[in-house]
KOLDREN-930904 format. One line per 3 residues: number of its first residue (from 1); their letters; for each residue x, y, z of N, C-alpha, C. Coordinates in nm, 2 decimals, always signed. Layout:
<pts>
NUM) a) X/Y/Z/X/Y/Z/X/Y/Z; ...
</pts>
This chain:
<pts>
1) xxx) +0.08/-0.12/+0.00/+0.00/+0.00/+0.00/+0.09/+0.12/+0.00; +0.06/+0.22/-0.10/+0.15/+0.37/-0.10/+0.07/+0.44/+0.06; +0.21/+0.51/+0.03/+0.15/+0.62/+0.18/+0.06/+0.67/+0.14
4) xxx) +0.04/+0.76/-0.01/-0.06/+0.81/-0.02/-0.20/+0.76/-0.03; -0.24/+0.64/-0.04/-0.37/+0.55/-0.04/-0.40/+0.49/+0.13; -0.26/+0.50/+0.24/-0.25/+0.45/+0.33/-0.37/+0.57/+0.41
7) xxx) -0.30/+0.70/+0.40/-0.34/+0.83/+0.45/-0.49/+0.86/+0.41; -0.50/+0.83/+0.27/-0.65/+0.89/+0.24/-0.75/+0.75/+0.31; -0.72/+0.61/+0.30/-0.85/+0.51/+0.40/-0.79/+0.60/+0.57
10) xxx) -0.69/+0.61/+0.59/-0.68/+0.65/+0.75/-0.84/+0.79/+0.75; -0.78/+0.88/+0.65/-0.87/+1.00/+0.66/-0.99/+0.94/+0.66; -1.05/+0.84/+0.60/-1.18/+0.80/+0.56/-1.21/+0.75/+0.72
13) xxx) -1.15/+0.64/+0.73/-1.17/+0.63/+0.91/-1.19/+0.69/+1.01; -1.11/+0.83/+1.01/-1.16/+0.93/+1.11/-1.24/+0.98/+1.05; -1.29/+0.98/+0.98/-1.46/+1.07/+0.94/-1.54/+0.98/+0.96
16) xxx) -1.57/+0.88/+1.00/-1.66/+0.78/+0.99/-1.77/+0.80/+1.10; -1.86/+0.76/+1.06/-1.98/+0.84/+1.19/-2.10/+0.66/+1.22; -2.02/+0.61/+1.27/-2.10/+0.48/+1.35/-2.23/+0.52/+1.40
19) xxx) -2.27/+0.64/+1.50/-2.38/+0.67/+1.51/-2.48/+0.75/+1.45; -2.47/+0.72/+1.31/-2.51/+0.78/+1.20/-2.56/+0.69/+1.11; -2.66/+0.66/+1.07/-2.71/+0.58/+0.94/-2.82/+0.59/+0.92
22) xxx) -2.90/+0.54/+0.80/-2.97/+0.52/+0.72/-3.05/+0.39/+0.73; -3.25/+0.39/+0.75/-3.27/+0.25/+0.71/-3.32/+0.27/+0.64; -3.28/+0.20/+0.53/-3.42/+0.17/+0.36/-3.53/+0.08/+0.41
25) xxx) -3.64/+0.17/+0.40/-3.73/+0.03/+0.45/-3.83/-0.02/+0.34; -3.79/-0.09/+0.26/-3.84/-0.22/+0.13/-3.80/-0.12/-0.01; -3.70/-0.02/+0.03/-3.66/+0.11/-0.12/-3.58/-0.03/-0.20
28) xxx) -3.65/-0.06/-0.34/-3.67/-0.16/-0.44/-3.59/-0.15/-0.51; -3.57/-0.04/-0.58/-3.53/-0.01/-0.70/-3.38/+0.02/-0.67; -3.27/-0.09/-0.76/-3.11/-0.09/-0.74/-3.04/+0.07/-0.75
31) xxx) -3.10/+0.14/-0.86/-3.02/+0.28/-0.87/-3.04/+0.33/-0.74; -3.14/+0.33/-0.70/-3.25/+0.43/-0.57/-3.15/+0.37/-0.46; -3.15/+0.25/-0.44/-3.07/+0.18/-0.31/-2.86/+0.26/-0.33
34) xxx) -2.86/+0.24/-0.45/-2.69/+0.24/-0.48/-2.69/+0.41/-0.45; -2.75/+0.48/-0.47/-2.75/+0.62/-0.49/-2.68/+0.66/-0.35; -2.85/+0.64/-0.26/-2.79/+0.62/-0.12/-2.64/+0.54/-0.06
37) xxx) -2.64/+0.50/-0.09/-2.54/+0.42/-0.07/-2.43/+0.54/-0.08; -2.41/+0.56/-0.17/-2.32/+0.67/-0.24/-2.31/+0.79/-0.13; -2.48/+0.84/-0.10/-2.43/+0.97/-0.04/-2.42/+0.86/+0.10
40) xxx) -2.42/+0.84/+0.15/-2.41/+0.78/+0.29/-2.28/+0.80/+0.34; -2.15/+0.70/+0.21/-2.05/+0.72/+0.24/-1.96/+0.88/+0.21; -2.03/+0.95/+0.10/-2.02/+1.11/+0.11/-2.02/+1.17/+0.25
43) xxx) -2.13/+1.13/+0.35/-2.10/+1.19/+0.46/-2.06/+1.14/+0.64; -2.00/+0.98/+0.57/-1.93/+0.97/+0.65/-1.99/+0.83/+0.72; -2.08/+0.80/+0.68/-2.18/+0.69/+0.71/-2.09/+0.54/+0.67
46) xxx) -2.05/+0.43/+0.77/-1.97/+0.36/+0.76/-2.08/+0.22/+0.73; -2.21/+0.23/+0.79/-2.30/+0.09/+0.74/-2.44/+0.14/+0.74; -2.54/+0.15/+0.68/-2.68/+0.14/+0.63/-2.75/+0.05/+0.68
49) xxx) -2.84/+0.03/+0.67/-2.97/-0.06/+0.72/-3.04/-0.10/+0.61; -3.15/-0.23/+0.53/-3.18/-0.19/+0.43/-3.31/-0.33/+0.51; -3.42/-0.29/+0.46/-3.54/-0.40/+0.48/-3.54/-0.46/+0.35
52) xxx) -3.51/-0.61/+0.36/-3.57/-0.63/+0.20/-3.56/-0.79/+0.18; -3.70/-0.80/+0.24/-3.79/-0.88/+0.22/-3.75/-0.99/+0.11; -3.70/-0.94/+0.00/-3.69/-1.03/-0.14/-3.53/-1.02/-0.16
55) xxx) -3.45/-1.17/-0.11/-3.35/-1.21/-0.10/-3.25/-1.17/-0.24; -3.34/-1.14/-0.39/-3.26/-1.07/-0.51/-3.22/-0.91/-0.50; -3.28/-0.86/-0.36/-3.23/-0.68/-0.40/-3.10/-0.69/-0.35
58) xxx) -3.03/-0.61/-0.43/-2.89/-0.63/-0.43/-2.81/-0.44/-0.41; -2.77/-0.40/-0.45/-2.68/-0.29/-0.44/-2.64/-0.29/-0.62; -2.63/-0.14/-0.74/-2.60/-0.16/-0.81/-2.48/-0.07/-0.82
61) xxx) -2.36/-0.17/-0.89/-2.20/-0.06/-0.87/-2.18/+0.02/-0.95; -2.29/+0.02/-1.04/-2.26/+0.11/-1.15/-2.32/+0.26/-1.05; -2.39/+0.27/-1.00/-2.46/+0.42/-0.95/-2.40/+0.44/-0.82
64) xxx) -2.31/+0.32/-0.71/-2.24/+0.34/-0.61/-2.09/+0.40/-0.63; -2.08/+0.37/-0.75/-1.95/+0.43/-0.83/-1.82/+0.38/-0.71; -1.83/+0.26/-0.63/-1.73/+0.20/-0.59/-1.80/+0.25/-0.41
67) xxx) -1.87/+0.28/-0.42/-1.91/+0.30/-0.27/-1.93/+0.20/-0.17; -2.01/+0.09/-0.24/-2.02/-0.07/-0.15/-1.92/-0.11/-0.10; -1.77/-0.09/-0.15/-1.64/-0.13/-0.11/-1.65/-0.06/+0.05
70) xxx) -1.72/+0.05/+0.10/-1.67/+0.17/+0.20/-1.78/+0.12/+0.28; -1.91/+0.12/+0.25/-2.00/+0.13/+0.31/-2.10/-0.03/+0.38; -2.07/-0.07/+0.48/-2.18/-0.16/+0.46/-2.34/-0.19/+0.45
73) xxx) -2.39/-0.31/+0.40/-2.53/-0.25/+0.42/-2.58/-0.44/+0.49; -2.62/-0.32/+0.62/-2.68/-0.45/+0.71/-2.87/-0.51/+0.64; -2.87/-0.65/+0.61/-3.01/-0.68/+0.53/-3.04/-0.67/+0.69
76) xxx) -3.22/-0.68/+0.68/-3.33/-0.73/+0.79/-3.42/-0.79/+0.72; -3.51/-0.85/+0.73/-3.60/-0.94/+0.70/-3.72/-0.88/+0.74; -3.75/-0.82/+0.84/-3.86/-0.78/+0.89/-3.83/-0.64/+0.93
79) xxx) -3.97/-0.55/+0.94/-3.94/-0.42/+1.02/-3.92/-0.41/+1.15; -3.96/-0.53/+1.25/-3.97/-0.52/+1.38/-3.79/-0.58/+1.41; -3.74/-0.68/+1.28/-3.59/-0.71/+1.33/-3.50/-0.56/+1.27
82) xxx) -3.55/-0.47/+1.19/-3.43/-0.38/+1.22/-3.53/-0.28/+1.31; -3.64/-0.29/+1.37/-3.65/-0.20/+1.47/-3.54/-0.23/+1.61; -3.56/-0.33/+1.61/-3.44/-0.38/+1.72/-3.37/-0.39/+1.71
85) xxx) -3.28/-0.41/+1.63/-3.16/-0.35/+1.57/-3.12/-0.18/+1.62; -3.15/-0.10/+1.54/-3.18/-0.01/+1.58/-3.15/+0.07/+1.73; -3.27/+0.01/+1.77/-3.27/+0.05/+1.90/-3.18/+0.00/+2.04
88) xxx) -3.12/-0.13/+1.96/-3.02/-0.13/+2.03/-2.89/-0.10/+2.02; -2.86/-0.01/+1.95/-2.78/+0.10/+1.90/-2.76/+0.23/+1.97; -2.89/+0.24/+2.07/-2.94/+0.32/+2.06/-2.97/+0.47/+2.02
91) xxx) -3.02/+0.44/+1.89/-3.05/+0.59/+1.76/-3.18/+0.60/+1.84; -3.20/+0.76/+1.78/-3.29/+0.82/+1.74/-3.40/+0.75/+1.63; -3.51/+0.71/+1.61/-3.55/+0.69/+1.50/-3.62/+0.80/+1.42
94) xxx) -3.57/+0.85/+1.34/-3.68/+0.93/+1.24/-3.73/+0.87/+1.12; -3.81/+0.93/+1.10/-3.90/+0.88/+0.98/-3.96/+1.00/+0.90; -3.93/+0.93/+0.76/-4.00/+1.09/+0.63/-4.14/+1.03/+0.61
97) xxx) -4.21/+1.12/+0.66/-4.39/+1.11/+0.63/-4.45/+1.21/+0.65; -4.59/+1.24/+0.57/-4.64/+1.33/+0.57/-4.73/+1.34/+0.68; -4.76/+1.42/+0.79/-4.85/+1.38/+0.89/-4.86/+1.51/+0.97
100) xxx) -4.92/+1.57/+1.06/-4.96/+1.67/+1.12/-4.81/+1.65/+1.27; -4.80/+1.54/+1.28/-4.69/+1.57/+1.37/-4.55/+1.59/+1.33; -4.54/+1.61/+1.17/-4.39/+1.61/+1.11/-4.37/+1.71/+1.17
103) xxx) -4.18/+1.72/+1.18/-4.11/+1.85/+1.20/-4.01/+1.89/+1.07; -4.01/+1.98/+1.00/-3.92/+2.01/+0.95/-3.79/+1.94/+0.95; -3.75/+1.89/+0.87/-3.64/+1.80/+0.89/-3.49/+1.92/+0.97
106) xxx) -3.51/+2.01/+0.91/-3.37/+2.08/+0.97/-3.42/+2.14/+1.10; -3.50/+2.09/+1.15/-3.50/+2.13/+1.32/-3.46/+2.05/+1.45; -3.40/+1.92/+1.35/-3.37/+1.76/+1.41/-3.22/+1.77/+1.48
109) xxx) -3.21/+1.75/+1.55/-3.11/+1.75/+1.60/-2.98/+1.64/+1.62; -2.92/+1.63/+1.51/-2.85/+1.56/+1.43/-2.72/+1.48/+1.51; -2.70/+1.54/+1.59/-2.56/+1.55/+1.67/-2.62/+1.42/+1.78
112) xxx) -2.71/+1.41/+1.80/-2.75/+1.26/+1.85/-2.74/+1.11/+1.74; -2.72/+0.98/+1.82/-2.70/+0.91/+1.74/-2.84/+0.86/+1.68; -2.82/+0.86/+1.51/-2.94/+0.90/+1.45/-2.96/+0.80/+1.35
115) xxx) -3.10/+0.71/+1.33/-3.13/+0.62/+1.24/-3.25/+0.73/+1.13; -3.19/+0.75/+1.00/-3.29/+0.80/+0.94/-3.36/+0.72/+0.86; -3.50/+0.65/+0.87/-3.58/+0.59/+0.82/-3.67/+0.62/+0.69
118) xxx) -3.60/+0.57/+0.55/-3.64/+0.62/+0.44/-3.75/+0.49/+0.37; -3.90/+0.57/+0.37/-3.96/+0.46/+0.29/-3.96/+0.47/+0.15; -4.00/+0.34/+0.08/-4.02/+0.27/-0.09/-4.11/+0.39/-0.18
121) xxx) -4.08/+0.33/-0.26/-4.11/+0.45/-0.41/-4.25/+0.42/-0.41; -4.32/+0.32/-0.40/-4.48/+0.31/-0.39/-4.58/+0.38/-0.27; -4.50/+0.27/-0.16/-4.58/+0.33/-0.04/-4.54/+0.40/+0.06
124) xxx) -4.40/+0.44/+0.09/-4.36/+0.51/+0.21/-4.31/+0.42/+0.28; -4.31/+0.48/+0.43/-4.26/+0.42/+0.54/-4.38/+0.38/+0.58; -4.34/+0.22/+0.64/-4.45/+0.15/+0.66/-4.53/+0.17/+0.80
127) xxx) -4.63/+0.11/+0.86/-4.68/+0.18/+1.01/-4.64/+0.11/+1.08; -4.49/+0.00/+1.06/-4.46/-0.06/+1.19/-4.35/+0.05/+1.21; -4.23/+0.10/+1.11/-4.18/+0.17/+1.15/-4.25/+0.32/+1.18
130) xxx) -4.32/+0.40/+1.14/-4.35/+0.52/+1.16/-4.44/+0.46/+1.36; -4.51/+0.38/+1.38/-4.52/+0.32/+1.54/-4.40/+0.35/+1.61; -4.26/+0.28/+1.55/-4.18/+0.27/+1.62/-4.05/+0.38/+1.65
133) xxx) -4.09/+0.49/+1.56/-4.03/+0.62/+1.53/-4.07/+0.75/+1.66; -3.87/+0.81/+1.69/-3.99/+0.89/+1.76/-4.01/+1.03/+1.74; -3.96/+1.04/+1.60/-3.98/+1.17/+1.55/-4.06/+1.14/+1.41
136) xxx) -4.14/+1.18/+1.30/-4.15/+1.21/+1.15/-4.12/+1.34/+1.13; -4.05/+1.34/+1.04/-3.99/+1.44/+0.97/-4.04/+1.47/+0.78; -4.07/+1.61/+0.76/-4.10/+1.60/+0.65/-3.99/+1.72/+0.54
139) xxx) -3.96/+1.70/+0.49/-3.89/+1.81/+0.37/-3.99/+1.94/+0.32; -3.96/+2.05/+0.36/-4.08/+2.13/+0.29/-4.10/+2.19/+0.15; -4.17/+2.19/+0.04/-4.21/+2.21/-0.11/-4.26/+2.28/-0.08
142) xxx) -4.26/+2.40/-0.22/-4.35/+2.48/-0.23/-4.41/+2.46/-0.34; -4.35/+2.37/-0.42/-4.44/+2.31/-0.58/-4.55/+2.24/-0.62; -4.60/+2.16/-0.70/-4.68/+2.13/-0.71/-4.69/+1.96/-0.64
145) xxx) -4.56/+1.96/-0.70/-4.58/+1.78/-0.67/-4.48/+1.80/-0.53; -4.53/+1.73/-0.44/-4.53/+1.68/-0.28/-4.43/+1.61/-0.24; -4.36/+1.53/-0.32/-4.26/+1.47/-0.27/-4.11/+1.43/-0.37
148) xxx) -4.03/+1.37/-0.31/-3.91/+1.33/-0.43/-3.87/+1.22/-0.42; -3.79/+1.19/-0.52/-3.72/+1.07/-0.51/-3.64/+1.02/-0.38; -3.68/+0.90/-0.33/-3.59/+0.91/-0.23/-3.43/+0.94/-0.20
151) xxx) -3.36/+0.93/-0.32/-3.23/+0.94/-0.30/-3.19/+1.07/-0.27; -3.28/+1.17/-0.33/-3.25/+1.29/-0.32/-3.31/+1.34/-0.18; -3.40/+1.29/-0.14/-3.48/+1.33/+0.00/-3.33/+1.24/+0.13
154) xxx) -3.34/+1.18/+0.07/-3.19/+1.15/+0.18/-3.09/+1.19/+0.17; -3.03/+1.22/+0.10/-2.92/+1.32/+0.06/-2.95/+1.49/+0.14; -3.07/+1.52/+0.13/-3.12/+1.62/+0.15/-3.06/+1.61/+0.36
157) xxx) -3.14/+1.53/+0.37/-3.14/+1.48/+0.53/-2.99/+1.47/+0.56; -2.89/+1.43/+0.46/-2.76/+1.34/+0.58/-2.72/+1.48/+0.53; -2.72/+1.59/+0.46/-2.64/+1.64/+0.43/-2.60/+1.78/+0.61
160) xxx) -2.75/+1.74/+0.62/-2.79/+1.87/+0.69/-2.72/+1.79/+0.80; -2.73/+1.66/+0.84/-2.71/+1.60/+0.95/-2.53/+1.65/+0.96; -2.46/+1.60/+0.85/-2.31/+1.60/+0.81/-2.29/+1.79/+0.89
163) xxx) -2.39/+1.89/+0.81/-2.36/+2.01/+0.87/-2.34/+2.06/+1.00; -2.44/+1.98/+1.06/-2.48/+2.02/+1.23/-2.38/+1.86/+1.31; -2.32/+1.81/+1.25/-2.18/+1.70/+1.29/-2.06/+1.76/+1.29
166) xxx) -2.05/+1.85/+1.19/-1.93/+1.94/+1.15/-1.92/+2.05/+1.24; -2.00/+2.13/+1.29/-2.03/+2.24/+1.33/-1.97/+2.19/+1.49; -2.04/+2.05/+1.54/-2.05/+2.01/+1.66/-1.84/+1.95/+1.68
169) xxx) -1.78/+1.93/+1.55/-1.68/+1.91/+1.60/-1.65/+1.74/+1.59; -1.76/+1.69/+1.54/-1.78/+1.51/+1.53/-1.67/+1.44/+1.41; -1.61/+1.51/+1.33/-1.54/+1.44/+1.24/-1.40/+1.47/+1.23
172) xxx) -1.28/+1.38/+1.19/-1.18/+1.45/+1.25/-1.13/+1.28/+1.34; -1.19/+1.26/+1.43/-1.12/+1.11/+1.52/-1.18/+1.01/+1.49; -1.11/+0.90/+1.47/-1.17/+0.73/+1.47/-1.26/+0.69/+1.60
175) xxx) -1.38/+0.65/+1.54/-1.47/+0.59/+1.64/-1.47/+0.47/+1.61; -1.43/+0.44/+1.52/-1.49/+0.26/+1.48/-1.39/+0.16/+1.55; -1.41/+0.04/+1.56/-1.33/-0.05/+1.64/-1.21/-0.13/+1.56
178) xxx) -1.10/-0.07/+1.65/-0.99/-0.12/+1.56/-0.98/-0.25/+1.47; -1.08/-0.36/+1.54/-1.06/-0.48/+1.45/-1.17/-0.41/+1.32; -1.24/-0.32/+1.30/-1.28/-0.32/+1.16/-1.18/-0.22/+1.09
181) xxx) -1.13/-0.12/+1.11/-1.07/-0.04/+1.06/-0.93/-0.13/+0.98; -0.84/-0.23/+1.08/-0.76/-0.31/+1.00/-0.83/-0.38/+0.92; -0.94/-0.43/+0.95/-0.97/-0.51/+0.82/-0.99/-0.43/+0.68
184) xxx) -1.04/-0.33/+0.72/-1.09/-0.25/+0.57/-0.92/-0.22/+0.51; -0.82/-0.14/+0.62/-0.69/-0.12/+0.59/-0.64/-0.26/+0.48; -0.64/-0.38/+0.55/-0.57/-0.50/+0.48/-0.66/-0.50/+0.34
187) xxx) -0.79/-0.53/+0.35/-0.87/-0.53/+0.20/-0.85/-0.46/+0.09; -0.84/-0.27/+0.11/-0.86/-0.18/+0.03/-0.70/-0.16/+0.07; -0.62/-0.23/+0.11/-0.45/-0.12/+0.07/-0.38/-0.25/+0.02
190) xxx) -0.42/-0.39/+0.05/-0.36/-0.50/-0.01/-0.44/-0.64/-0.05; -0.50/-0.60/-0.19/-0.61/-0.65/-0.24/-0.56/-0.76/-0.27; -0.45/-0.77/-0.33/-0.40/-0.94/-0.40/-0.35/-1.03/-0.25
193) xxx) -0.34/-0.94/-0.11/-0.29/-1.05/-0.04/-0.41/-1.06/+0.02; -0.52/-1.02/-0.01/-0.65/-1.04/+0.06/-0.72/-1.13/-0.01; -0.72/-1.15/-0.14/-0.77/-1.26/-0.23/-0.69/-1.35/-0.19
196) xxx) -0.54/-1.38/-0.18/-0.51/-1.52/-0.16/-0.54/-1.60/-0.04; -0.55/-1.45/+0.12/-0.59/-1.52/+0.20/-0.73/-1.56/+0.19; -0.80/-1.54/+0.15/-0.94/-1.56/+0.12/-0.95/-1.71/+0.07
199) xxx) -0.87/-1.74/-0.04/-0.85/-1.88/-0.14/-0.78/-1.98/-0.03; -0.70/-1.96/+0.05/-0.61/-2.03/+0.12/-0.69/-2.00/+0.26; -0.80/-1.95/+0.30/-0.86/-1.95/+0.46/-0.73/-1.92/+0.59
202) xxx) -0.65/-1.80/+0.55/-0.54/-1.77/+0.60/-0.63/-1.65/+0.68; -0.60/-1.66/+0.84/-0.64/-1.50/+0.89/-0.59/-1.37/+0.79; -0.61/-1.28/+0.83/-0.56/-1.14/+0.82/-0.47/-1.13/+0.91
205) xxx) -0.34/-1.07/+0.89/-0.24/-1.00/+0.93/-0.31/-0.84/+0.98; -0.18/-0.84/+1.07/-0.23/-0.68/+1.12/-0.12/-0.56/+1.02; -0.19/-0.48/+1.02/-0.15/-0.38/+0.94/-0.10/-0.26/+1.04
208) xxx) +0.03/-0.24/+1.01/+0.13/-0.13/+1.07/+0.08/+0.05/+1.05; +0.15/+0.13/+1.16/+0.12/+0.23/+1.15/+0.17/+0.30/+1.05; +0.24/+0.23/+0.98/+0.32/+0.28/+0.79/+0.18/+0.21/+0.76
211) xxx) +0.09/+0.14/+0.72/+0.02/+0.11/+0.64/+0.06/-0.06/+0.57; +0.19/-0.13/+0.64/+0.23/-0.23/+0.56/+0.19/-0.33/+0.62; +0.20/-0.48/+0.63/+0.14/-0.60/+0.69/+0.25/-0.59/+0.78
214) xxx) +0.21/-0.64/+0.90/+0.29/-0.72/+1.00/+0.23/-0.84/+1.03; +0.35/-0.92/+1.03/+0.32/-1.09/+0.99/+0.45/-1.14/+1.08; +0.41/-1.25/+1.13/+0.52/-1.33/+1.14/+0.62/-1.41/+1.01
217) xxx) +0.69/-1.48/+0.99/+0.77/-1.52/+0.89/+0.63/-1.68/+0.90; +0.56/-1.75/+1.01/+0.50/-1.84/+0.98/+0.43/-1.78/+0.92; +0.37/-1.70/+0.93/+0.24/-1.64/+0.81/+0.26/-1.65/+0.68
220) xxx) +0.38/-1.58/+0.66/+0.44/-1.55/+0.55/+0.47/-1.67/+0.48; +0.50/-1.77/+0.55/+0.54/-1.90/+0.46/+0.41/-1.98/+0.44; +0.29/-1.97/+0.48/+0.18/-2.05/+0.53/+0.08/-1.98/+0.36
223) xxx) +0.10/-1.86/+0.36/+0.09/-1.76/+0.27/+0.11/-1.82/+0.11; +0.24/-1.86/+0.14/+0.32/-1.88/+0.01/+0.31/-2.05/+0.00; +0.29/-2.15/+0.09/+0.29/-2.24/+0.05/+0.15/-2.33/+0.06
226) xxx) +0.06/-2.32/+0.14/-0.07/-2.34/+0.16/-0.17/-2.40/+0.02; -0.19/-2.51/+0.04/-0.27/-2.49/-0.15/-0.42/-2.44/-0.11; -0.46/-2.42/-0.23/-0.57/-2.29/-0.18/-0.73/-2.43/-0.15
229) xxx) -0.82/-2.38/-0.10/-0.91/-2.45/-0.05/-0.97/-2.57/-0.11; -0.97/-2.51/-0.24/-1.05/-2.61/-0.38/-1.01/-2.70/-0.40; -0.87/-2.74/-0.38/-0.72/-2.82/-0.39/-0.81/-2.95/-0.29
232) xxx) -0.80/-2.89/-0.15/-0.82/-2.99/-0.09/-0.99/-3.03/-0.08; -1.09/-2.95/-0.14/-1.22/-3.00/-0.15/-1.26/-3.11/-0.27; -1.11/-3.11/-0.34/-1.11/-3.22/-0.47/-1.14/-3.31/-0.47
235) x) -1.05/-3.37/-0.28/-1.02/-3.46/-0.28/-1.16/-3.54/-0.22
</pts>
């Protein structure tokens, strides 16, 4: 890994905002999901939440433009399993719906650890989550048509969150737990020794504060002579 790719994932790590994310709850459509995705890691968002019921929705790379690599996205199966999720996190839950108790989304107070709850292009956020929410939040129009696309209505939301994070002083130090931060370090700064460990079922090595592997010489040899998994599943 060069210093300079060592320094820019370090920088990405201290920006990272663990008490910060996103749930999709049943958002369908691959551009719509990948989009998000995109701004999530724009402002720092290290894993997403996503409901989705139908085991083919996937993430698309062409509209994450390499963002999946940064960002994870936790599946749920049900609304009540990422309500729990969630909450034991303990976020904030908000939710975008139209309703007499919405607040303007920029009156939310962002600097708390915050799950933003975005519903599907058909129906919204559904009424286990909006139950389980303890704010709704709406975007305000003065146009004709009422609402947007979600990607843009979330972008809208993390960006303001990213502003009132900034303001507060929140970005800048590592919060995430050293065993993920090396892992992403070994993956995204030494990709070919991450494939072979992968092929060969070799731990990860720890990654130095240069950015290089630290290994013992058994690793190293275990590394280099190991036949890779398929070898022995031949037999």
């Amino acid at each position: 890994m060069t210093p300079e790719r060592f320094a820019r994932i370090t920088e990405l790590l201290n920006n990272r905002q663990p008490d910060l994310t996103v749930c999709l709850d049943t958002v369908h459509k691959p551009n719509n999901i990948s989009a998000v995705v995109r701004t999530a890691d724009a402002v720092g968002i290290n894993q997403i939440h996503a409901i989705w019921p139908d085991a083919d929705m996937r993430v698309s790379g062409n509209t994450a433009s390499g963002s999946q690599q940064w960002v994870q996205v936790k599946k749920h199966y049900t609304s009540d399993e990422a309500i729990t999720a969630l909450k034991a996190e303990g976020m904030q839950i908000l939710v975008t719906n139209f309703s007499p108790n919405a607040k303007d989304f920029r009156e939310i107070d962002y600097t708390k650890p915050t799950a933003l709850v975005m519903g599907n292009e058909r129906t919204g956020v559904s009424q286990a989550m909006i139950d389980a929410a303890d704010q709704e939040v709406i975007i305000p129009m003065v146009g004709m048509v009422q609402s947007l696309n979600v990607s843009v209505a979330t972008a809208l939301v993390l960006f303001e969150a990213q502003r009132q994070r900034q303001e507060a002083g929140m970005y800048g130090e590592c919060k995430l737990p050293d065993e993920y931060c090396q892992k992403l370090l070994f993956e995204q700064g030494h990709p070919q020794y991450t494939k072979a460990c992968r092929k060969k079922g070799i731990e990860y090595p720890a990654i130095g504060q240069d950015g290089q592997i630290v290994a013992s010489d058994d690793w190293w040899h275990r590394l280099r002579t190991t036949p890779d998994l398929e070898e022995f599943q031949s037999f």
